[in-house]
C-alpha positions as CSV (number, residue, x, y, z in Angstrom):
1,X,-27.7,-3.1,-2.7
2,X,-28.2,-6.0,-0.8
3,X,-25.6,-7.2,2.0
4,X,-22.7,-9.4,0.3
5,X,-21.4,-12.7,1.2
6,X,-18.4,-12.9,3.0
7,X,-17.1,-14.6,-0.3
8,X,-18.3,-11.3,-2.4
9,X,-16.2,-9.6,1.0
10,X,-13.6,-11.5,-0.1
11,X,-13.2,-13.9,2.0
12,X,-11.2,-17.2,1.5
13,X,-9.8,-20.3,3.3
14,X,-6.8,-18.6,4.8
15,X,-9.3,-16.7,7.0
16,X,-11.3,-19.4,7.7
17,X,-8.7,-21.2,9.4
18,X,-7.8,-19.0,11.6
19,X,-11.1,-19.0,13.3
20,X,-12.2,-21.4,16.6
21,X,-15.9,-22.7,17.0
22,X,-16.2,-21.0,19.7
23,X,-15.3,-17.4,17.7
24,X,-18.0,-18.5,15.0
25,X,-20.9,-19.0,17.7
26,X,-19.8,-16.4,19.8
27,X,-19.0,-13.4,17.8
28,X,-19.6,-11.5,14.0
29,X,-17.1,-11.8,11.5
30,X,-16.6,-8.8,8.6
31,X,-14.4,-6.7,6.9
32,X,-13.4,-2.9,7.6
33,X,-14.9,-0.8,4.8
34,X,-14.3,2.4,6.3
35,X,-11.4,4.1,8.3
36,X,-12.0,7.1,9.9
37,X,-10.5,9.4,12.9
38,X,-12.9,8.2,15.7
39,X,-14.2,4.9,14.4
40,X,-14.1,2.0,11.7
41,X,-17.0,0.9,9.5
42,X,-16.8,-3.1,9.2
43,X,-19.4,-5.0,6.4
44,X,-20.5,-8.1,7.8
45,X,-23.5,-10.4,6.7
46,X,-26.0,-8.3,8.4
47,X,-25.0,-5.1,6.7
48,X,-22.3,-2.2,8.0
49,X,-21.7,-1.1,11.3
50,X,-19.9,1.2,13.0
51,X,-17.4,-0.6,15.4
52,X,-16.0,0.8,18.7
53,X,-12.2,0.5,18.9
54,X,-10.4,0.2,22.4
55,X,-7.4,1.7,23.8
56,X,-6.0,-1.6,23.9
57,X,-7.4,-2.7,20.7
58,X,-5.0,-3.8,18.0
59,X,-4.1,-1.6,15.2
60,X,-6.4,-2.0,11.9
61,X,-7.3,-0.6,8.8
62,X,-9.0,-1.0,5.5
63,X,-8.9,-4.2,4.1
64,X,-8.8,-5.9,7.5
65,X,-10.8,-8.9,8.6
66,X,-12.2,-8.5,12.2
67,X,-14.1,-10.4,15.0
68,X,-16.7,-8.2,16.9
69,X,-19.1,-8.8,19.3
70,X,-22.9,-8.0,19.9
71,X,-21.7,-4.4,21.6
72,X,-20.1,-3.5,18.4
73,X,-16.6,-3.8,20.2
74,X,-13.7,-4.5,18.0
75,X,-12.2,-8.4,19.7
76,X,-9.4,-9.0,17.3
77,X,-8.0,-8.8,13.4
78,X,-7.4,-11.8,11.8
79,X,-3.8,-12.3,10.1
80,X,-3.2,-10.6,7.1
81,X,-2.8,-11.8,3.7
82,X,-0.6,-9.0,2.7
83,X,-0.2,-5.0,4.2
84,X,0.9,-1.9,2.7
85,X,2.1,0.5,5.5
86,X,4.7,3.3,4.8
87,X,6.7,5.4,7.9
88,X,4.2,7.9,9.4
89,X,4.7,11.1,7.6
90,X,6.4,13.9,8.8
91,X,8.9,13.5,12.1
92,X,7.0,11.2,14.3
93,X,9.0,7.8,14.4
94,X,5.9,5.0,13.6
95,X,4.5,2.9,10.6
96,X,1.0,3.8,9.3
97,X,-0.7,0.9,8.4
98,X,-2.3,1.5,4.9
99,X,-4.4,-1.1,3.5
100,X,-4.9,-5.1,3.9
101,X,-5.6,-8.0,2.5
102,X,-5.3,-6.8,-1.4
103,X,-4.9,-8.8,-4.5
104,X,-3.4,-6.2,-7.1
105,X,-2.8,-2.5,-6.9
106,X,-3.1,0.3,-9.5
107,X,-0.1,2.1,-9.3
108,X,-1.6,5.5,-10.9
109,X,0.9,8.2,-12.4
110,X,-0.1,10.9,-14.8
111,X,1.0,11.4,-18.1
112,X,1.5,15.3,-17.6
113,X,4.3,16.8,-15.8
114,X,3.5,14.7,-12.7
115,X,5.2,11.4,-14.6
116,X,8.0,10.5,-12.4
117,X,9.7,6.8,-12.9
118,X,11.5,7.6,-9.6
119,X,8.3,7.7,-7.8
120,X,6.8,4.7,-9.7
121,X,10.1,2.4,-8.9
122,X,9.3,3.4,-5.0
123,X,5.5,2.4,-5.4
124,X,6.6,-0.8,-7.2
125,X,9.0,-2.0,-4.3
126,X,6.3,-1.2,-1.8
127,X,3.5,-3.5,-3.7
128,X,6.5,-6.5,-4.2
129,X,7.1,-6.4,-0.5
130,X,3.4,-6.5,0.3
131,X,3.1,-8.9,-2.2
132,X,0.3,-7.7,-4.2
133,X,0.5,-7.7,-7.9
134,X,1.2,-4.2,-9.2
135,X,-0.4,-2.6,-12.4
136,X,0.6,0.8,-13.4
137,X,-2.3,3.2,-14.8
138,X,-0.6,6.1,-16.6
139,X,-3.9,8.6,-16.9
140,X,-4.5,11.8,-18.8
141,X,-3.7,9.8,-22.2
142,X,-5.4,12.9,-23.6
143,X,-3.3,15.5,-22.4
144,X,-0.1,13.9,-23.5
145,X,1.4,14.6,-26.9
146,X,4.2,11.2,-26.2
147,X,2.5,9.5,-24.6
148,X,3.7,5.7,-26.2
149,X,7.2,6.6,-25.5
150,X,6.4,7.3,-21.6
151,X,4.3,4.0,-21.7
152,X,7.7,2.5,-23.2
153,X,10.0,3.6,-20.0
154,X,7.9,2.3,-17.5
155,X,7.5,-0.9,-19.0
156,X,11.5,-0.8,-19.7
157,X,11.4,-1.4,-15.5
158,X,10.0,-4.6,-16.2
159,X,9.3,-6.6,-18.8
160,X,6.9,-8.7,-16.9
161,X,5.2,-5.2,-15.7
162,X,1.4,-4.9,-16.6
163,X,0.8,-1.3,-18.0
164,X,-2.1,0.8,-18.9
165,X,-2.3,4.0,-20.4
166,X,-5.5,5.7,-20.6
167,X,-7.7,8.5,-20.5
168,X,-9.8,7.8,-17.1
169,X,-13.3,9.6,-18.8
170,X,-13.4,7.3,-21.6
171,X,-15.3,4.2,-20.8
172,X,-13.8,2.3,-23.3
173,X,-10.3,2.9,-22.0
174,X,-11.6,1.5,-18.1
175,X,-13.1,-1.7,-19.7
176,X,-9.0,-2.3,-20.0
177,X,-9.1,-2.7,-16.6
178,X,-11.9,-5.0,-15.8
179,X,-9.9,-7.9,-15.8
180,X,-8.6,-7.2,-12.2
181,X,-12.0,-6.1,-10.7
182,X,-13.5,-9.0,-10.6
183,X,-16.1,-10.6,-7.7
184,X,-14.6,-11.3,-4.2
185,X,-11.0,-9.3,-5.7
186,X,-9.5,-6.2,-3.7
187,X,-7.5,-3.6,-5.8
188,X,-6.4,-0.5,-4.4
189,X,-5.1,2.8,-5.8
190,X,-1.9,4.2,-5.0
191,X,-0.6,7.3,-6.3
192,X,-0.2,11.5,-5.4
193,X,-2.9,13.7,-5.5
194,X,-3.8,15.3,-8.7
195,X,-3.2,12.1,-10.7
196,X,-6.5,11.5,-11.5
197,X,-7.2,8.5,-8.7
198,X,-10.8,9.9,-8.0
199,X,-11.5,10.3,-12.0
200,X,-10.1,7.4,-12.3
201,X,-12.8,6.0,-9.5
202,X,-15.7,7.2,-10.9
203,X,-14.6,5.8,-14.2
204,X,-14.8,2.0,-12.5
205,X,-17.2,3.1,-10.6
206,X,-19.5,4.5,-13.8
207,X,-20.7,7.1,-11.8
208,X,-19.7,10.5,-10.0
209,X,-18.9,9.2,-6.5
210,X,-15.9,10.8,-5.8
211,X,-14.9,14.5,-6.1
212,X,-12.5,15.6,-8.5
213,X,-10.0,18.1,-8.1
214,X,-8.8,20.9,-10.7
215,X,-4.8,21.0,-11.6
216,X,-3.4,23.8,-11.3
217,X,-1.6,25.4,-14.1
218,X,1.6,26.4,-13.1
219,X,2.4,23.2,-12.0
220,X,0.3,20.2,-13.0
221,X,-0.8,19.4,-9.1
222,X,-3.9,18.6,-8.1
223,X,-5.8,19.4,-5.2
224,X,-6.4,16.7,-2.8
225,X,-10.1,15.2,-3.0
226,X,-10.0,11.9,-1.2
227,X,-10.2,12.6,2.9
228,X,-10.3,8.7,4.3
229,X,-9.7,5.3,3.4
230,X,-12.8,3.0,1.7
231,X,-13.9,0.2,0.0
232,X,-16.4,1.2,-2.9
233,X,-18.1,-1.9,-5.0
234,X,-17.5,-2.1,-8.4
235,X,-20.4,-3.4,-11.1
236,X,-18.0,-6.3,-12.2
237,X,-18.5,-7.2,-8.4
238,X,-14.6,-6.5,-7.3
239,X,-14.0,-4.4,-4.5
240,X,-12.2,-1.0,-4.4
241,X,-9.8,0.7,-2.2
242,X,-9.2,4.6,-2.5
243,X,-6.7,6.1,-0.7
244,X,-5.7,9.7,0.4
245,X,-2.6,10.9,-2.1
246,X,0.2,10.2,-0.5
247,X,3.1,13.2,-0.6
248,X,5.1,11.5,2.1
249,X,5.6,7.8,1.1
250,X,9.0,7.2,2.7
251,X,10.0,3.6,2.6
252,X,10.5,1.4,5.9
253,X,10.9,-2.5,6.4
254,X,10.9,-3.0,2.1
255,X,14.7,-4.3,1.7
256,X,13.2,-7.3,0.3
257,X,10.7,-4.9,-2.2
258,X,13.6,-3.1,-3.6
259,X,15.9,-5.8,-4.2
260,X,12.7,-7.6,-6.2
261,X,12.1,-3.7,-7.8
262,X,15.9,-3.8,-8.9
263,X,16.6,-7.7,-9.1
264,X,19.2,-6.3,-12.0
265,X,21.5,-4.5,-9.9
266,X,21.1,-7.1,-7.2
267,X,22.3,-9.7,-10.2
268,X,25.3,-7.4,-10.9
269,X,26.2,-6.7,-7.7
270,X,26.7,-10.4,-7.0
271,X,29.4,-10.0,-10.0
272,X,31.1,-7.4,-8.2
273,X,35.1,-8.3,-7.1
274,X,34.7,-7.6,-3.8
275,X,31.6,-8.4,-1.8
276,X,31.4,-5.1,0.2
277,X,32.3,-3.0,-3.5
278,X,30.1,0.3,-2.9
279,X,29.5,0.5,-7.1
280,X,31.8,3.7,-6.6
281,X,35.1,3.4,-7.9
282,X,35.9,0.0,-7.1
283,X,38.1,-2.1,-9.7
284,X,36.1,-5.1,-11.4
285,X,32.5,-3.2,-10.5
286,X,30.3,-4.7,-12.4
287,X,27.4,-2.2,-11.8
288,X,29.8,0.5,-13.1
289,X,30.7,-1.4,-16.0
290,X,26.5,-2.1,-16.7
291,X,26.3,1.6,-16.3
292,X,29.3,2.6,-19.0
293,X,27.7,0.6,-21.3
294,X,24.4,1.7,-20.9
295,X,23.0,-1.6,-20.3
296,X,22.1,0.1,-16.6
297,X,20.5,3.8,-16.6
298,X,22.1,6.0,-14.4
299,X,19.0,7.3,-13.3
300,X,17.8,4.1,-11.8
301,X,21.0,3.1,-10.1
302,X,21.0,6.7,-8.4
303,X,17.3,5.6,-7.5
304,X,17.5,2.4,-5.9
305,X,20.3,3.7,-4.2
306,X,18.7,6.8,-2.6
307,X,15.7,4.6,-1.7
308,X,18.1,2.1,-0.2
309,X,19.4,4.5,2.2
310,X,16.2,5.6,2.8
311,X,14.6,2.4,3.9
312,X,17.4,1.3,6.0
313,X,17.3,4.7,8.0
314,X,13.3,4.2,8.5
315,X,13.7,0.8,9.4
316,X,17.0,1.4,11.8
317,X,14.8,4.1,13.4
318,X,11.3,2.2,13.8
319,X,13.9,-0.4,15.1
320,X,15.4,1.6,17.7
321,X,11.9,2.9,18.9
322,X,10.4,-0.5,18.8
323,X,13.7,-1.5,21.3
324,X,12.6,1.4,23.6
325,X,8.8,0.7,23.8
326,X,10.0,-3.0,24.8
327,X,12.5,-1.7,27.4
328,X,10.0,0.4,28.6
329,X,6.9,-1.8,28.4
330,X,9.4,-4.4,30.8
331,X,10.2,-1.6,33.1
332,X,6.2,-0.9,33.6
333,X,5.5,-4.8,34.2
334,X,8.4,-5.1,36.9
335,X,7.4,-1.8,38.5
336,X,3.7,-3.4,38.9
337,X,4.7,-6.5,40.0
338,X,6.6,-4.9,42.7
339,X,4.0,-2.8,44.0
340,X,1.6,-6.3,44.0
341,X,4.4,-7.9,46.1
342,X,4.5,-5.0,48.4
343,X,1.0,-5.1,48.6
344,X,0.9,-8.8,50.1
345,X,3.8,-8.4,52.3
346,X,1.6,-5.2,54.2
């Protein structure tokens, strides 16, 4: 193909007005296509490149626009139009920055035993506090015997919620999808592995780009295809953003996500007779009372809770480290301004 436009990239005027004259004659503007271990791959005007990232470079990923100049050095991101980023998986006390810069996600669950509302709900607070329109794609349509009634639960999270179910090798089933994929639009896929993300790829796609993986029988997993982050064109002329299956999306920095994801309890909470009421055994608690009768699932009040505590550990934690990378960054500026004192007093 030839190289695309940055409007076909996706760029728009909240980029453009970031940028000085002296940036535009100076240095090459494009977008990261490609993140891998040792290097990024950025699409400009004059084709893809491979970029060299600094020590002191600022983090990127997917999605991101970037300045470089004519040594393929990475100068600076622009600002972002909106971010996924999740805590680092496993121990290690960071954010992972995920993708940028997106206008709608596919939020991709499976219609066997992988179908999990819990895990959807955490998905959906994630994309609200990015603030990228979700879409949910339930998959395997073909391999479920109930399937509508599924289809009816998720949408029960939201009336407003947009909600496909499908069967990701029938062509007639992506064309439902279209609609979002269309020129100079990002979408990305979110979802664990064995879902069907990289059928569902190729399906958009309409051809085998991606490796699929086989699910294994005695629990409906699937082994993990996708090994970095890309952009991948799509024939309606949107762009699209695979990413590896996430088994470790813990929630950090997303208070404002969740209380969009479960503006219902938030609304009964506010009812509640005493502003710190813990929806426990509290007199006058109008979340119990939603829950006794059953205008509030159980399930999803258990749910926003857990993820509530979850995200305000994460987010107390990257706090706390962010506090001590300050402290410490301060305590390695005095330490060199000393020595340059010294230095001139000898």
């Amino acid at each position: 193909m030839s190289n695309p436009s940055l409007i076909e990239l996706g760029f728009r005027p909240f980029f453009q007005q970031q940028l000085s004259l002296d940036e535009l004659n100076s240095l090459t503007l494009g977008r990261i296509i490609e993140q891998h271990r040792s290097h990024v791959v950025a699409m400009s005007e004059q084709g893809a490149l491979n970029l060299t990232q600094t020590p002191n470079s600022e983090r990127v990923c997917v999605g991101d626009w970037i300045l470089f100049d004519e040594s393929l050095r990475l100068v600076r991101p622009l600002e972002r139009q909106s971010l996924f980023q999740r805590k680092a998986a496993g121990t290690k006390v960071d954010s992972q920055l995920i993708a940028a810069n997106l206008d709608s996600v596919f939020i991709v669950c499976s219609l066997n035993d992988d179908f999990n509302l819990n895990r959807i709900e955490r998905y959906l607070a994630i994309a609200k506090e990015a603030e990228v329109e979700p879409i949910v794609v339930l998959t395997k349509l073909d391999q479920c015997a109930d399937a509508d009634e599924k289809r009816q639960q998720v949408q029960a999270l939201d009336p407003l919620l947009l909600v496909h179910a499908l069967n990701a090798l029938d062509s007639e089933h992506i064309k439902e999808l279209s609609g979002y994929c269309k020129s100079g639009k990002t979408v990305a896929l979110l979802g664990s592995s064995g879902v069907g993300k990289s059928t569902l790829v190729n399906g958009l796609l309409g051809q085998q780009v991606m490796e699929t993986g086989g699910i294994r029988e005695d629990d409906s997993k699937g082994r993990h295809t996708t090994t970095y982050r890309a952009i991948k064109w799509l024939p309606q002329g949107g762009l699209l953003m695979d990413t590896p299956g996430m088994r470790e999306l813990q929630l950090s920095d997303c208070e404002d996500g969740l209380k969009e994801t479960f503006s219902e309890i938030e609304a009964l909470a506010q009812q509640c007779r005493f502003n710190n009421c813990r929806h426990e055994r509290e007199p006058s608690c109008a979340v119990q009372a939603a829950i006794e009768d059953s205008s509030l699932d159980q399930r999803r009040f258990n749910n926003y809770q857990k993820l509530m505590r979850e995200q305000a550990f994460n987010s107390a934690t990257l706090a706390e480290k962010r506090a001590k990378d300050k402290a410490f960054g301060k305590m390695v500026n005095t330490a060199v301004n000393e020595s340059h004192a010294r230095k001139k007093r000898n």
